[in-house]
C-alpha positions as CSV (number, residue, x, y, z in Angstrom):
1,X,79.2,-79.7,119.2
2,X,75.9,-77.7,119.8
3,X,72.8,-79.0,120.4
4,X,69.1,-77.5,121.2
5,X,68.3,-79.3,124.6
6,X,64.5,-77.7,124.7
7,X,62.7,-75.5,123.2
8,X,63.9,-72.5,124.8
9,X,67.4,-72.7,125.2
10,X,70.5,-73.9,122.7
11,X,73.4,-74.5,124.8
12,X,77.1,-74.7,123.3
13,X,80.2,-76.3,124.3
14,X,83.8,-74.9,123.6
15,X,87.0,-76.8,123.7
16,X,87.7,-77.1,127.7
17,X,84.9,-74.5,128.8
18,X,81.9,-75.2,130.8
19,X,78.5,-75.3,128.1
20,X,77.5,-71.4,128.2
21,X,74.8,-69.9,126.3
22,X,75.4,-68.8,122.6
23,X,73.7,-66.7,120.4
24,X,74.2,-65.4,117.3
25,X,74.7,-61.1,116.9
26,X,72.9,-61.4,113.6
27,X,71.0,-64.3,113.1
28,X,68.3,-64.9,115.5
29,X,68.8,-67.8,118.4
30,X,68.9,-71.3,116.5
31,X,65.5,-72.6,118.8
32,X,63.8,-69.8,117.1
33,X,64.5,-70.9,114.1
34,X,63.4,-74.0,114.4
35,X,60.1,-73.3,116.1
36,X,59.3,-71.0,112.6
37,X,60.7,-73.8,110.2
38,X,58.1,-76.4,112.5
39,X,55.3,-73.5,112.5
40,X,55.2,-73.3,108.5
41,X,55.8,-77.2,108.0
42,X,53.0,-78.0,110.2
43,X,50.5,-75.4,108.5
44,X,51.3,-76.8,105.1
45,X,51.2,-80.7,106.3
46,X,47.3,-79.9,108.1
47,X,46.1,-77.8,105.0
48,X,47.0,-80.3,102.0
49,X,50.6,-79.6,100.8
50,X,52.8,-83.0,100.0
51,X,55.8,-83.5,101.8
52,X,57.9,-82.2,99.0
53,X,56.6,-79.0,99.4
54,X,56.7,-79.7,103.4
55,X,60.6,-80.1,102.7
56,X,61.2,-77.3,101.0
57,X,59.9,-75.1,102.7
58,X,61.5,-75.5,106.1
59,X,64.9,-75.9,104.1
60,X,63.9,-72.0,102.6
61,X,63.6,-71.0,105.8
62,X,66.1,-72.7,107.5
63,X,68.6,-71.6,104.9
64,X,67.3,-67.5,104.8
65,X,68.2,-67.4,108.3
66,X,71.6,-68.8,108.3
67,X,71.8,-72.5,108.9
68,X,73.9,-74.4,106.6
69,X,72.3,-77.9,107.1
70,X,68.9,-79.0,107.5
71,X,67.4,-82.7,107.9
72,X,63.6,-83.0,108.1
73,X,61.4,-86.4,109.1
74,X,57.6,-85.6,107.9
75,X,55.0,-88.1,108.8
76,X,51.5,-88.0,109.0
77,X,51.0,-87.1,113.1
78,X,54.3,-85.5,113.2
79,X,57.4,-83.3,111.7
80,X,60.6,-84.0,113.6
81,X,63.1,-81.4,112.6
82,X,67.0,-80.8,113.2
83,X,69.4,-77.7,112.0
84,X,72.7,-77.1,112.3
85,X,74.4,-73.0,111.9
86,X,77.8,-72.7,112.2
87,X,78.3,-75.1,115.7
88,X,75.1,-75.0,116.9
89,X,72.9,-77.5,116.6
90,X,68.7,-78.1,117.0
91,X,67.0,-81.0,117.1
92,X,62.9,-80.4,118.0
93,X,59.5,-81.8,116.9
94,X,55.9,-80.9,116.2
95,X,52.9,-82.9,116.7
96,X,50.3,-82.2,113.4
97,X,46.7,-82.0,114.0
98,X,43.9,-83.2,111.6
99,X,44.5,-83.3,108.3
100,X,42.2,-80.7,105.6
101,X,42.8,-79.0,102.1
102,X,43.1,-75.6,102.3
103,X,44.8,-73.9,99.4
104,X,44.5,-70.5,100.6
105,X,46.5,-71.1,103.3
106,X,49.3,-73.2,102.1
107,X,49.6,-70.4,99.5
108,X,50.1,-68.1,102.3
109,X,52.6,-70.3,104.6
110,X,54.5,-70.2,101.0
111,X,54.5,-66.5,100.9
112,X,55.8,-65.9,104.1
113,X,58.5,-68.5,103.2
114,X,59.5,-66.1,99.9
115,X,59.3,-62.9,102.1
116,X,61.4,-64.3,104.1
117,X,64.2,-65.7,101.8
118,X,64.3,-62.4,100.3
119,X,64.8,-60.6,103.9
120,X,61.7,-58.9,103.8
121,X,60.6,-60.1,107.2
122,X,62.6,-61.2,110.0
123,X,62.3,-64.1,111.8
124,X,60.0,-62.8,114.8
125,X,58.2,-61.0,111.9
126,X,57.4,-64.0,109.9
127,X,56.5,-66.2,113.0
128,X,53.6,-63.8,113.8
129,X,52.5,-63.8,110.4
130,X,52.4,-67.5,110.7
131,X,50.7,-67.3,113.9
132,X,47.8,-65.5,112.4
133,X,47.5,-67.4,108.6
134,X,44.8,-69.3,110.3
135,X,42.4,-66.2,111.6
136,X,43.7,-63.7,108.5
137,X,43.5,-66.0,105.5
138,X,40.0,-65.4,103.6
139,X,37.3,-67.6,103.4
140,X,34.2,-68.4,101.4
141,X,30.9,-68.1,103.3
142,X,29.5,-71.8,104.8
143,X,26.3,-71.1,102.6
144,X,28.1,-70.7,99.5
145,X,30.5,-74.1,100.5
146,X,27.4,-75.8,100.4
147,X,25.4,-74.8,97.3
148,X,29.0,-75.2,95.6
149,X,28.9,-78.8,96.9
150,X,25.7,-80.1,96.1
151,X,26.0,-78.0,92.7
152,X,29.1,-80.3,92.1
153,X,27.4,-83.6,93.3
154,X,24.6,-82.7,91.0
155,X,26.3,-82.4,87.9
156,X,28.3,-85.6,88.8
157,X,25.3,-87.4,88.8
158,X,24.2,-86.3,85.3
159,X,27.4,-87.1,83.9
160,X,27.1,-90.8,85.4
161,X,24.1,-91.1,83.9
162,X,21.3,-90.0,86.6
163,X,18.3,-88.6,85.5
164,X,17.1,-84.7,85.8
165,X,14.4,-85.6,88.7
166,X,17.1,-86.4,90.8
167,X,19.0,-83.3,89.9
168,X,18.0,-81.2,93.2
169,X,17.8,-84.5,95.6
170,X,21.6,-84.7,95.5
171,X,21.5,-81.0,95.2
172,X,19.8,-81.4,98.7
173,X,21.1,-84.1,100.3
174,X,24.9,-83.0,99.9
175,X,24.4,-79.6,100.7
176,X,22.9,-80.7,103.5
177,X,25.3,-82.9,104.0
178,X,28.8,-80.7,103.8
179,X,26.8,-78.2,105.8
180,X,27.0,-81.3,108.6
181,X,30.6,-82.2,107.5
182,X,31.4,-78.6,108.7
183,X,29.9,-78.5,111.6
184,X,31.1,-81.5,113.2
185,X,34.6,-80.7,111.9
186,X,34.5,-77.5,113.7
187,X,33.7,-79.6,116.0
188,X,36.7,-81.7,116.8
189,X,34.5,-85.1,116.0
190,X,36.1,-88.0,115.0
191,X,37.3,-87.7,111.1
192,X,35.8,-91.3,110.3
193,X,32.8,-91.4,112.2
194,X,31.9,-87.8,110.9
195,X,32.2,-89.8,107.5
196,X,30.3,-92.3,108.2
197,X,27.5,-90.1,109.6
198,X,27.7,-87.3,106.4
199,X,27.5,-90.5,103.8
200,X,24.5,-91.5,105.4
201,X,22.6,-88.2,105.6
202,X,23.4,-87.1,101.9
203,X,22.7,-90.6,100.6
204,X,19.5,-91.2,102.7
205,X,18.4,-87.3,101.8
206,X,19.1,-87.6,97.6
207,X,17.5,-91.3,97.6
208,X,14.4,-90.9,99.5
209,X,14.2,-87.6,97.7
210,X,14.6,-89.1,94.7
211,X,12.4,-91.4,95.0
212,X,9.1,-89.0,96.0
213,X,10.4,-87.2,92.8
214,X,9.7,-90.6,90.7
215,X,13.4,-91.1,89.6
216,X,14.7,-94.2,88.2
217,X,17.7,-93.9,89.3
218,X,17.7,-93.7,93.2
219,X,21.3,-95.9,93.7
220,X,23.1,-93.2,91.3
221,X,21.5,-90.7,93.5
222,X,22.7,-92.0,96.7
223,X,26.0,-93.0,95.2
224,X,26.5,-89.0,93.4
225,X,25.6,-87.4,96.8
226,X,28.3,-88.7,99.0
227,X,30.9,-87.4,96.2
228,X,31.8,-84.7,98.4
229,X,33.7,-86.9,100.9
230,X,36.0,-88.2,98.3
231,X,39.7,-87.5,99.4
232,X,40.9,-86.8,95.9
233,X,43.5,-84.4,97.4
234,X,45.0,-86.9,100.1
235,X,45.2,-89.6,97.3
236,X,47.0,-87.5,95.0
237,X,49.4,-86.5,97.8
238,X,50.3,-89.9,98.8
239,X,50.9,-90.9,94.9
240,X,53.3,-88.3,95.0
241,X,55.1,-88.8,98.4
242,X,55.7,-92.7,97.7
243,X,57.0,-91.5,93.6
244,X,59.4,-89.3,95.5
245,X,60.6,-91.5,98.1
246,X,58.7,-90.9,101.3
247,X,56.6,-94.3,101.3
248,X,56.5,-93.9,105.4
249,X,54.1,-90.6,104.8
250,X,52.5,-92.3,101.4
251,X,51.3,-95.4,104.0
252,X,50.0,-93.4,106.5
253,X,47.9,-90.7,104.4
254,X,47.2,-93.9,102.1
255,X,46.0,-95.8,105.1
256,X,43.7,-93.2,106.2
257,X,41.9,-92.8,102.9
258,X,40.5,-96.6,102.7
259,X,39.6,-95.8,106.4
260,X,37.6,-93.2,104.7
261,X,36.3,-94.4,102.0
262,X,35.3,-97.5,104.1
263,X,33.0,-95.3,106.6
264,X,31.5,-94.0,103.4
265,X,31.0,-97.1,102.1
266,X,29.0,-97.9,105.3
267,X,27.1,-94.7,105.2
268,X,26.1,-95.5,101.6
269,X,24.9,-98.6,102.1
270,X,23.1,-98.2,105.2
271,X,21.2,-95.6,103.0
272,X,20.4,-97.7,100.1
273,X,19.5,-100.6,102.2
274,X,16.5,-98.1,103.7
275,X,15.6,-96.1,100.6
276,X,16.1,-98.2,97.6
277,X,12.9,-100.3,96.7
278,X,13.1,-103.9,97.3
279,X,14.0,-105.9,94.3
């Protein structure tokens, strides 16, 4: 039986030979393999795909390049992988970093994956694509991000009933506030403290700027401006991952949203106990 003993070198074992070094004439060397099916998995886990899509994609790739068996463990922190072609075999795993949502991306980890079912890129091919998703994928200006946001926020407020002179406070305060969500991001700061910090800026912004405005409603100003932190796209993966039977990925990415939404919840009301009138 072969197996993948590092990352570098798949070692294989005949019947009464020594274990020698075996590499396919056609398909590229089984480690390699593995390293691209781990590279694509890990870019759709960080950028918002569910685990289904996680899956299925290192199973297209494994499968394009010549393995006939694939079994994949995805969790939150980590994607442990093992192939088997022919007699080889693989067994090697990738830590995952911070979770975000980026669509643009995960649509073009799945391209890749399609160009490369349908042999338009090779293996070496595809892993420097992957390589460079990060720097070449397009993104939307940090000024536009933010106007988008508070824009959003904004009209949230209005539909839950907030009046028009608080309309540009949470306009404001969550600009300002994904604009600081950003930059501590980039920033490599701690995901729930950096919520906990943002809920308090956009809530403390949109209240006390509510308030100078003369708006009655300075708690549904504080409450629409920390919309933007909302993990509506984590929630909706985990939903899915426990319907399809992955309830050790739905616990963790479930897990980490009420850490969330608790640091929020701090934020928030460390705002409104400092901006809201007293009763």
């Amino acid at each position: 039986m072969n197996y993948c003993a590092s990352p570098s070198i798949c070692l294989a074992r005949g019947a009464g030979e020594e274990w020698t070094s075996k590499l396919s004439a056609i398909d590229p060397p089984i480690d390699e393999v593995a390293h691209l099916c781990l590279s694509a998995g890990r870019l759709l886990l960080q950028n918002g795909a569910n685990g289904r899509n996680v899956h299925e994609s290192i199973a297209d790739i494994a499968t394009a390049l010549g393995c006939n068996s694939v079994e994949v463990f995805c969790q939150h922190a980590a994607i442990l992988l093992m192939i088997h072609r022919g007699t080889e075999s693989c067994m090697q795993m990738s830590k995952a970093a911070e979770h975000g949502v980026n669509l643009r991306r995960t649509k073009a980890v799945r391209q890749i994956v399609r160009d490369l079912a349908v042999k338009k890129l090779d293996c070496a091919a595809a892993q420097a694509k992957l390589d460079g998703v990060e720097q070449t994928t397009a993104a939307y200006p940090v000024w536009f991000v933010c106007l988008s946001t508070g824009i959003a926020c904004s009209a949230f407020g209005r539909l839950l009933g907030a009046d028009w002179l608080s309309f540009l406070p949470i306009l404001i305060g969550s600009s300002l506030g994904q604009w600081l969500r950003h930059t501590l991001f980039h920033r490599r700061h701690n995901s729930f403290i950096t919520a906990g910090i943002v809920s308090f800026q956009s809530a403390f912004v949109a209240g006390l700027g509510a308030r100078l405005c003369g708006s009655v409603h300075i708690s549904l100003a504080t409450v629409s401006a920390v919309l933007l932190l909302v993990p509506g796209v984590a929630v909706l993966n985990a939903q899915i991952d426990v319907l399809e039977g992955k309830p050790n990925l739905a616990a963790a990415r479930a897990l980490r949203v009420l850490y969330l939404l608790l640091f929020m919840a701090l934020g928030l009301a460390l705002a409104q106990a400092l901006v809201l009138p007293p009763p």
